[in-house]
C-alpha positions as CSV (number, residue, x, y, z in Angstrom):
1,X,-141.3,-72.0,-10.5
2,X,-138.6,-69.3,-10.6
3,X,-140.3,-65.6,-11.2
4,X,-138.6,-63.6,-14.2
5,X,-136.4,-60.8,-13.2
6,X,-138.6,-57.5,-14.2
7,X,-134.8,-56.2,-15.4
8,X,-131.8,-57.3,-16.7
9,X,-128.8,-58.7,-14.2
10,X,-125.5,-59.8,-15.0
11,X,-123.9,-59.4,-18.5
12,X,-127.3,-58.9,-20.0
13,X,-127.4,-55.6,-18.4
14,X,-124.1,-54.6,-19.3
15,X,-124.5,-55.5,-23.1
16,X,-127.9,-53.9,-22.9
17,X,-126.5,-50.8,-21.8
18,X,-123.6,-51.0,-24.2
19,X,-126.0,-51.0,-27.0
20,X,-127.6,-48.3,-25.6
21,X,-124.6,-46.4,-25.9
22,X,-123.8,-47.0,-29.2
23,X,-127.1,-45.8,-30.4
24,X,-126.5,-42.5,-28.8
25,X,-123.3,-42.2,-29.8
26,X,-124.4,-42.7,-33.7
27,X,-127.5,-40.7,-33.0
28,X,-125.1,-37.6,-31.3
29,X,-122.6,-38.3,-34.5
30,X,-125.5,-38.5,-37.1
31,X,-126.6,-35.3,-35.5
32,X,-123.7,-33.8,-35.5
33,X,-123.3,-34.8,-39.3
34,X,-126.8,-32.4,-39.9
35,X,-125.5,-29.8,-38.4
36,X,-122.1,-29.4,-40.2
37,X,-123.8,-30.8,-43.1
38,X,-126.5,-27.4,-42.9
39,X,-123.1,-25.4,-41.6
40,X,-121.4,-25.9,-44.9
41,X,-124.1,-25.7,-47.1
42,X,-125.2,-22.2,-45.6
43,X,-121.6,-21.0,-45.8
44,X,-121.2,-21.6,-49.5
45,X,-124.4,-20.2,-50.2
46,X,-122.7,-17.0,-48.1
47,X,-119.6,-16.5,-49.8
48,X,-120.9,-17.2,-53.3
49,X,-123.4,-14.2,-52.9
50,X,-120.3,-12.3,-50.7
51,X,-117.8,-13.6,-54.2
52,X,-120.3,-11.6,-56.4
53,X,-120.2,-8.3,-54.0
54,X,-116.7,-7.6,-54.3
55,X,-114.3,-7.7,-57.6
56,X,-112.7,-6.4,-60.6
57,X,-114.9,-4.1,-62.8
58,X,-114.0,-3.0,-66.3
59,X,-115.4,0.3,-67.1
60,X,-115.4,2.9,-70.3
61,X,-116.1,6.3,-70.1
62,X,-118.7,8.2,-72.3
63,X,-116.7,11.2,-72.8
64,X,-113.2,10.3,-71.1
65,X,-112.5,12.7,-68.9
66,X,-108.9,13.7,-70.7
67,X,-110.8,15.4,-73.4
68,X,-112.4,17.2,-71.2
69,X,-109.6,18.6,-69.3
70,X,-106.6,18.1,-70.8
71,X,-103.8,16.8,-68.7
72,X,-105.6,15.3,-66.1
73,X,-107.3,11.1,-65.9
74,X,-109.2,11.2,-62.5
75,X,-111.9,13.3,-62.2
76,X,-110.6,13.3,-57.9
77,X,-107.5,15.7,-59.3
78,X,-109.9,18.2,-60.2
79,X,-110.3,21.3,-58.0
80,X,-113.7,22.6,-57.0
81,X,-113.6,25.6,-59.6
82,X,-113.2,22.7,-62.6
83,X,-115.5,20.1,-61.3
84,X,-118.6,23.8,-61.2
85,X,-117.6,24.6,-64.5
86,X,-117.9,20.7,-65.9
87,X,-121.2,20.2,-64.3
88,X,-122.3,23.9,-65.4
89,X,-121.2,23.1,-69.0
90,X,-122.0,19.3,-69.5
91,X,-125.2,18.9,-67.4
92,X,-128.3,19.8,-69.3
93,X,-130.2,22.6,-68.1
94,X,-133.5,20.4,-66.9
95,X,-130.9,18.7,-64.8
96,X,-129.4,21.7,-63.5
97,X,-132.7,23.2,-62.8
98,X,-133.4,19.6,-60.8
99,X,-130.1,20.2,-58.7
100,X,-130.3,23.8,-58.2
101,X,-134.0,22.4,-56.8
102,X,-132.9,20.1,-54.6
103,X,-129.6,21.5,-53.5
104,X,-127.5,24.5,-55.7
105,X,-124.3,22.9,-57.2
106,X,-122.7,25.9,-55.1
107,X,-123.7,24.1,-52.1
108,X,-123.0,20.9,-52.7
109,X,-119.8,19.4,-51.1
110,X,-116.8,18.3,-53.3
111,X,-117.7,14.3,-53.0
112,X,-121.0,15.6,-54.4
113,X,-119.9,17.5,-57.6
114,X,-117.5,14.5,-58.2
115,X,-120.2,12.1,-58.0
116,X,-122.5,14.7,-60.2
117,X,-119.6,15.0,-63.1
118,X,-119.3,10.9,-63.1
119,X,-122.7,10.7,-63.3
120,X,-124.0,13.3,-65.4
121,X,-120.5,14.0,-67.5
122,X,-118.0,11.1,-67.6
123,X,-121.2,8.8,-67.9
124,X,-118.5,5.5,-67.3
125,X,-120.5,2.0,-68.2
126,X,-120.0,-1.5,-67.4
127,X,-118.5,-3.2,-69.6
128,X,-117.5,-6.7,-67.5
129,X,-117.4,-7.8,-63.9
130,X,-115.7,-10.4,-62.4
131,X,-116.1,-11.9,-58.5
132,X,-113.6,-12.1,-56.3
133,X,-112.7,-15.2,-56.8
134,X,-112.1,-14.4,-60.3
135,X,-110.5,-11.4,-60.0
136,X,-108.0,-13.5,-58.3
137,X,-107.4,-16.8,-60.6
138,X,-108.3,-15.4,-64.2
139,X,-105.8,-12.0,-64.0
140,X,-104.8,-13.3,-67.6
141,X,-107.7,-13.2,-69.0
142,X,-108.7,-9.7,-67.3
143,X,-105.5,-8.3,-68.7
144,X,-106.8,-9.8,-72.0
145,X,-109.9,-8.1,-71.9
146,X,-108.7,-4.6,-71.6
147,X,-106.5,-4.6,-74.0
148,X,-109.3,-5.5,-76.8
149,X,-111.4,-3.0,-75.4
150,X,-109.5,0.5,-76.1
151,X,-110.3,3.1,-73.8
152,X,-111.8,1.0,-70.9
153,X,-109.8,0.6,-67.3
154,X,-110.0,-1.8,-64.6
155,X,-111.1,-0.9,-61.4
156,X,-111.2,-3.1,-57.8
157,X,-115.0,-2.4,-57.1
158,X,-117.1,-2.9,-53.7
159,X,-120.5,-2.7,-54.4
160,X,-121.9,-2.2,-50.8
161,X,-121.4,1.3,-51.3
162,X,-123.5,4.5,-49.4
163,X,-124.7,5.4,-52.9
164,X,-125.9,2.2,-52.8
165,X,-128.1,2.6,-49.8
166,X,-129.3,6.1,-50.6
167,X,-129.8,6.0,-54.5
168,X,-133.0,5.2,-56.2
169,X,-133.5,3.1,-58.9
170,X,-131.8,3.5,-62.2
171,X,-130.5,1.9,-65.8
172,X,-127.2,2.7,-64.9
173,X,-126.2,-0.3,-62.4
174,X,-123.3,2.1,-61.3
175,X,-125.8,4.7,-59.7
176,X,-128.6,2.3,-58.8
177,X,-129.2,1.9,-55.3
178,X,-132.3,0.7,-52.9
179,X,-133.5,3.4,-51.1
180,X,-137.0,3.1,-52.5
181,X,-137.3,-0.6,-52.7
182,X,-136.1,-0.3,-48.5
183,X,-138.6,2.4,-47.9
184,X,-141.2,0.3,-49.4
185,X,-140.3,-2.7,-47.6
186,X,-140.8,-0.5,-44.8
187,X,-144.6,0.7,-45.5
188,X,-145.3,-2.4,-46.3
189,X,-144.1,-3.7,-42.7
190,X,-145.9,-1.3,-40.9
191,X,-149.2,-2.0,-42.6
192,X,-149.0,-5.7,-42.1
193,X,-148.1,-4.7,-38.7
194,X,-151.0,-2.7,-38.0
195,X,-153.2,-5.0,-39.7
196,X,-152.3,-8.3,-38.4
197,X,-151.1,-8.0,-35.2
198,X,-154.0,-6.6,-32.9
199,X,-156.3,-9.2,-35.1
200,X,-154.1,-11.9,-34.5
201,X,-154.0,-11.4,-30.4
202,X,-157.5,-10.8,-30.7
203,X,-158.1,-14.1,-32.2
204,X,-155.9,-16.4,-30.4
205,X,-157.6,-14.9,-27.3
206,X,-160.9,-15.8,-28.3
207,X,-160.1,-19.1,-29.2
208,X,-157.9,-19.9,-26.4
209,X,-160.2,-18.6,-23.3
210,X,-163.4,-18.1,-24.5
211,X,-164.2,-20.3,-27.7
212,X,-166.4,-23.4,-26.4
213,X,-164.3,-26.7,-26.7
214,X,-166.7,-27.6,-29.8
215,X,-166.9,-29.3,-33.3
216,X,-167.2,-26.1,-34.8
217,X,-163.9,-24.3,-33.0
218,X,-161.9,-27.5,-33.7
219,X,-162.6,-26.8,-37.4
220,X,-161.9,-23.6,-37.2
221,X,-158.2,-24.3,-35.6
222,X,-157.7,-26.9,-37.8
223,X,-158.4,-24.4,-41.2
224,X,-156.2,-21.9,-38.9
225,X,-153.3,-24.6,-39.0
226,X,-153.9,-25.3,-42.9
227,X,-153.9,-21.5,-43.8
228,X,-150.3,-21.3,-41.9
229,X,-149.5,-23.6,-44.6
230,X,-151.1,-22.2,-47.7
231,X,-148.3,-20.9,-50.4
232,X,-147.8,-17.6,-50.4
233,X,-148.6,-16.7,-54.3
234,X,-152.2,-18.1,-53.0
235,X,-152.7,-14.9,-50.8
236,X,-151.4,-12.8,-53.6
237,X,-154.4,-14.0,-55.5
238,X,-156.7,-13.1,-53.2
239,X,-155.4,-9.8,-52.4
240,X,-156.0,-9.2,-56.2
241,X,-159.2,-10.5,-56.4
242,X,-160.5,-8.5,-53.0
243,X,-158.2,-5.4,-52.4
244,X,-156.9,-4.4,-55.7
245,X,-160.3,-4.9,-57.4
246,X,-163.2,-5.2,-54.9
247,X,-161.8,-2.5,-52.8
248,X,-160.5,-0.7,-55.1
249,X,-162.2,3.0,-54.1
250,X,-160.7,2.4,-50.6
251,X,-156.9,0.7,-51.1
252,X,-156.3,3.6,-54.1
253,X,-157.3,6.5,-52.4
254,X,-160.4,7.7,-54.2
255,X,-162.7,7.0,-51.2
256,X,-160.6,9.2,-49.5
257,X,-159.6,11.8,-52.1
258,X,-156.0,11.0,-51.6
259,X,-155.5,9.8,-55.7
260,X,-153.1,11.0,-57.5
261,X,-152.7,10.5,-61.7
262,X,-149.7,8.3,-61.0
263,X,-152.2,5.8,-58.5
264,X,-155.2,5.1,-61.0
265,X,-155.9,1.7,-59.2
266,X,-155.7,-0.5,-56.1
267,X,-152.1,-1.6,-56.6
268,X,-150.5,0.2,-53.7
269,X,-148.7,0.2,-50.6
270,X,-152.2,-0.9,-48.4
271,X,-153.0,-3.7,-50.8
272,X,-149.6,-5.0,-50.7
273,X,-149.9,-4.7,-46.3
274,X,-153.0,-6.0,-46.5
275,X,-152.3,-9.4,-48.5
276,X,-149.1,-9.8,-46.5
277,X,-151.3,-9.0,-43.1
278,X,-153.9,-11.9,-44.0
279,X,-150.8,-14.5,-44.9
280,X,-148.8,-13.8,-41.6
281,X,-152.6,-13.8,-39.5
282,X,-152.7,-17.3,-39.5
283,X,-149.0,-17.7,-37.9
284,X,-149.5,-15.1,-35.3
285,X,-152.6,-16.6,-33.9
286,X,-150.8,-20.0,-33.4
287,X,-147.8,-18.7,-32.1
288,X,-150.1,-16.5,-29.4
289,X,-152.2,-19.2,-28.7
290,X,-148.9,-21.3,-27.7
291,X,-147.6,-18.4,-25.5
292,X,-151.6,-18.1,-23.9
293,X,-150.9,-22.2,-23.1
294,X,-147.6,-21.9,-21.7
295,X,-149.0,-19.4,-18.9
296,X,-149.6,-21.6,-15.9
297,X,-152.9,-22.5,-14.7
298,X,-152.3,-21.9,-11.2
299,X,-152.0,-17.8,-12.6
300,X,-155.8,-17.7,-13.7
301,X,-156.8,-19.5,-10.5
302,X,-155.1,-17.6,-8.0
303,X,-156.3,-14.2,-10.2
304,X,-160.6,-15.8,-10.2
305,X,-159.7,-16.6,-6.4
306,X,-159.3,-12.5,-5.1
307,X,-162.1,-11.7,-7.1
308,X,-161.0,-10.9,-10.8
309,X,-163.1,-11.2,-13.7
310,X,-162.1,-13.5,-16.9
311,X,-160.9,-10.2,-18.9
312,X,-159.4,-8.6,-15.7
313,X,-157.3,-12.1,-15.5
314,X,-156.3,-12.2,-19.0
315,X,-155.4,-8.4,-19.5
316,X,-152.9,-7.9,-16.2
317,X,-152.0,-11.6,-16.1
318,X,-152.1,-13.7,-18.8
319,X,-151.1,-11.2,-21.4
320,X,-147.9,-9.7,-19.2
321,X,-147.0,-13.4,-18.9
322,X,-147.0,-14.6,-22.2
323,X,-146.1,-11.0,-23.7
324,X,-142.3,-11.9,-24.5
325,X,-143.5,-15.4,-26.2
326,X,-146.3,-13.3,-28.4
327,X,-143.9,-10.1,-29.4
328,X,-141.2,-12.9,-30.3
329,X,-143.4,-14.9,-32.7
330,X,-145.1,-11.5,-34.0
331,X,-141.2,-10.7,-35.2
332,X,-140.5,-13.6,-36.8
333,X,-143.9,-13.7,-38.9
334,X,-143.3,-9.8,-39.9
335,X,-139.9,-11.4,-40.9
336,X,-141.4,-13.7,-43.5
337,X,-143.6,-10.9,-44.6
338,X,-140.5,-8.9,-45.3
339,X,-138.7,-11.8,-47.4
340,X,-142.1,-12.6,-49.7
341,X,-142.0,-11.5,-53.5
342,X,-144.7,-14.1,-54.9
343,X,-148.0,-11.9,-53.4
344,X,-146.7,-8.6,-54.3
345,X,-145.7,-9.4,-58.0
346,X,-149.1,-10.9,-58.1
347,X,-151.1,-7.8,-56.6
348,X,-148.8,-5.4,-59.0
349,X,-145.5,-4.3,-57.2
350,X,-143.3,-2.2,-59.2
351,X,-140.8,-4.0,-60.9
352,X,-138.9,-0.2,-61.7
353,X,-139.6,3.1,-59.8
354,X,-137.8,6.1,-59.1
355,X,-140.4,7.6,-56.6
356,X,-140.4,7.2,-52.8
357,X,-143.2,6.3,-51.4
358,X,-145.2,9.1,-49.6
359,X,-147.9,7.0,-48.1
360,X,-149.9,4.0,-48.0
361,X,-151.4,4.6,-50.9
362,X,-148.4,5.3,-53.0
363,X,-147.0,2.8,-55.4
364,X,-144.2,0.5,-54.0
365,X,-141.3,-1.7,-55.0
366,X,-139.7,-3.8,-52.2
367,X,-136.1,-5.3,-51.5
368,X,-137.1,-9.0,-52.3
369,X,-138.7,-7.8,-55.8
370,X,-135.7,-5.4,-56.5
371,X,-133.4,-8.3,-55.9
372,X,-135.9,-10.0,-58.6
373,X,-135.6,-7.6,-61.0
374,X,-131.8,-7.1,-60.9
375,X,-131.5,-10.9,-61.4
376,X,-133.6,-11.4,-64.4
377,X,-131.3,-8.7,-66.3
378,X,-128.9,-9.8,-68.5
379,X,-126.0,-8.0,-67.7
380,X,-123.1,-9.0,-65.5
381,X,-123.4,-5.6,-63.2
382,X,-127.0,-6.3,-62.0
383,X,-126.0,-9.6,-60.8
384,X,-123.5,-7.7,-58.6
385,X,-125.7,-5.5,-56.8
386,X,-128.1,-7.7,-56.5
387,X,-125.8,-10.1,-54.6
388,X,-125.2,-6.7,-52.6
389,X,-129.3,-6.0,-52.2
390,X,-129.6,-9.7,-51.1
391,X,-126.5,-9.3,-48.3
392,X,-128.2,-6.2,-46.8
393,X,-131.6,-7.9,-46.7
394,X,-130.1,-10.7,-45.1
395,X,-128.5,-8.0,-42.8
396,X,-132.2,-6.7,-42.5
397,X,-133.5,-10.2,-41.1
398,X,-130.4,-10.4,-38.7
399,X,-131.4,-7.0,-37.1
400,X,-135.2,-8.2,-36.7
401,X,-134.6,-11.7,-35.8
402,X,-131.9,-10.4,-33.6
403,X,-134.3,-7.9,-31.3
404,X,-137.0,-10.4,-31.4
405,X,-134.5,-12.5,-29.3
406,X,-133.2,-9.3,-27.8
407,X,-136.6,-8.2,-26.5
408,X,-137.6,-11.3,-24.9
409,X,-134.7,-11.9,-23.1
410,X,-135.1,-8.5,-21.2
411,X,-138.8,-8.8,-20.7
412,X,-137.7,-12.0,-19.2
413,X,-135.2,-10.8,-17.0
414,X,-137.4,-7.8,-16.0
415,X,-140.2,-10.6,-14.5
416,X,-137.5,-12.0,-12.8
417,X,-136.4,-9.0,-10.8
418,X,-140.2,-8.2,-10.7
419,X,-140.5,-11.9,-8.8
């Protein structure tokens, strides 16, 4: 009795391994299908917030500058002398007083008073914007639009301005910018930050080296795995429940007597930290326990074999080892921290404030909730700069993302000069 070959022979093998061949070619092409498929997809979403950044704005001043001075249109054609006495005329004195304050009109550079007179004396509004694509296939229509509207001019506007990044908050979408929303995004960082990461590493470690291999730990990293997962409004509810009302003494200040009229309750920058802190915990302790695993086994041994104790092993080994995989994950989680809006709305953010934040007990608005807020208005302007709010926060993950990839590839290549 003949004994059957343990592999194919003969034409068998060679249609077997055609077939094999065509599966991995559809399977490389169904791939590639994914990626253009995501490619595409990610590109429109780009240039239709990009299309909303740049175009054709339709403006009419308050009190048209002509009036004002006659023979001149642009308040740029003014001299200095003109654009002191317009401000010193036009401006009411609470502002002036404000200015002077801050910086005497005398000071201030020309750009300065010309953005002052806009502001404070030409007052322009908004009266339409178009995008950029448009500004380029409906001129007609533009043209149109102007000439009902008497008074009003067309200008090409890019609202990625540096007003943009250095203004407050305002009603005017023209002067509005994001400085306080980014320096709250900012607090906010740190505090989860501080909060989360030193608990996190503490955490994994325990459960990686020394938890006993138990029913009770295996719970534990299973609720672990299920928080990572929990959505994020979830976390705002419980940073309601426990930091703006429980702790309320301590995350507003009075405990401290750092409480100001304008803070009367818990709904500050810690709270906001702290929420964000307990719903990135859960992702730093997984990713740290994957970096502890990754360390080979053979490091601990030949640490316990000269004599070193667990924690000796753990703190100049394991730690240095793993250090690039932990600080990586640690970036990406503050990442998602940076991007949430559901937990902070819930626990109170600002919705509109003026005020930079001075601590971590100030109120706070940040850039995903500013980029909320400008959405849900009617008017066409505060669709613009919000599409120019969500291109620098997008710019804002790029950066992190970016040195989280950064920093691991040089603490990488330092170990292997080290070596």
């Amino acid at each position: 009795m003949e004994s059957k070959q343990p592999y194919a022979t003969g034409q068998e093998a060679i249609d077997k391994a055609h077939k094999r061949k065509r599966k991995g070619f559809f399977l490389q092409g169904a791939f590639f299908l994914s990626t253009v498929i995501a490619v595409l997809f990610l590109s429109i979403l780009l240039l239709s917030i990009i299309n909303d950044v740049i175009g054709y704005t339709v403006l009419i001043d308050g009190k048209p500058l002509s009036t004002l001075v006659e023979g001149t249109n642009q308040v740029k054609d003014l001299t200095r002398e003109q654009l002191l006495s317009l401000s010193n005329e036009h401006i009411s004195m609470g502002i002036l007083r404000k200015l002077d304050y801050d910086n005497p009109l005398e000071n201030r550079t020309d750009r300065d008073l010309v953005a002052l007179v806009e502001e404070y004396v030409i007052q322009p509004e908004v009266l339409k914007t178009w995008g950029l694509w448009e500004s380029l296939a409906k001129k007609s229509e533009i043209e149109a639009f102007i000439f009902s509207h008497e008074g009003s001019y067309l200008i090409f506007r890019n609202w990625i301005t540096p007003t943009f990044f250095f203004a407050s908050q305002s009603s005017n979408p023209l002067i509005a910018g994001i400085r306080t929303a980014f320096l709250g995004s900012m607090w906010i960082l740190l505090v989860t930050f501080v909060f989360a990461f030193p608990f996190g590493i503490g955490a994994a470690i325990y459960l990686q080296e020394y938890a006993p291999k138990n029913r009770l730990t295996s719970i534990m990293q299973l609720n672990i795995f299920n928080l990572s997962a929990v959505p994020s409004i979830i976390y705002g509810l419980l940073g309601l429940a426990f930091f703006v009302r429980v702790l309320e003494p301590f995350t507003s200040g009075a405990f401290f007597s750092n409480v100001s009229e304008t803070v009367a309750n818990g709904r500050t920058i810690l709270s906001g930290g702290l929420t964000l802190g307990l719903l990135v915990l859960p992702i730093i302790i997984i990713n740290t326990q994957e970096a502890i695993k990754a360390v080979p086994e053979s490091l601990r041994l030949s640490s316990y074999g000269v004599g070193a104790t667990k924690w000796q092993t753990i703190w100049h080994h394991v730690l240095p080892a793993s250090f690039s995989r932990i600080l990586t994950g640690t970036i990406l989680a503050l990442s998602r921290a940076l991007g949430e809006t559901a937990p902070l709305v819930v626990i109170g953010a600002s919705t509109f404030i003026s005020v930079d934040p001075s601590g971590v007990f100030s109120k706070f608005t940040t850039l995903p909730i500013q980029i909320y807020q400008w959405s849900a208005r009617p008017q066409g302007a505060y669709r613009n700069i919000a599409a120019a709010a969500i291109i620098t926060l997008l710019v804002l993950l790029l950066v992190i993302n970016s040195s989280a990839i950064i920093a691991r590839e040089r603490i990488s290549r330092k170990k292997r000069l080290e070596a």
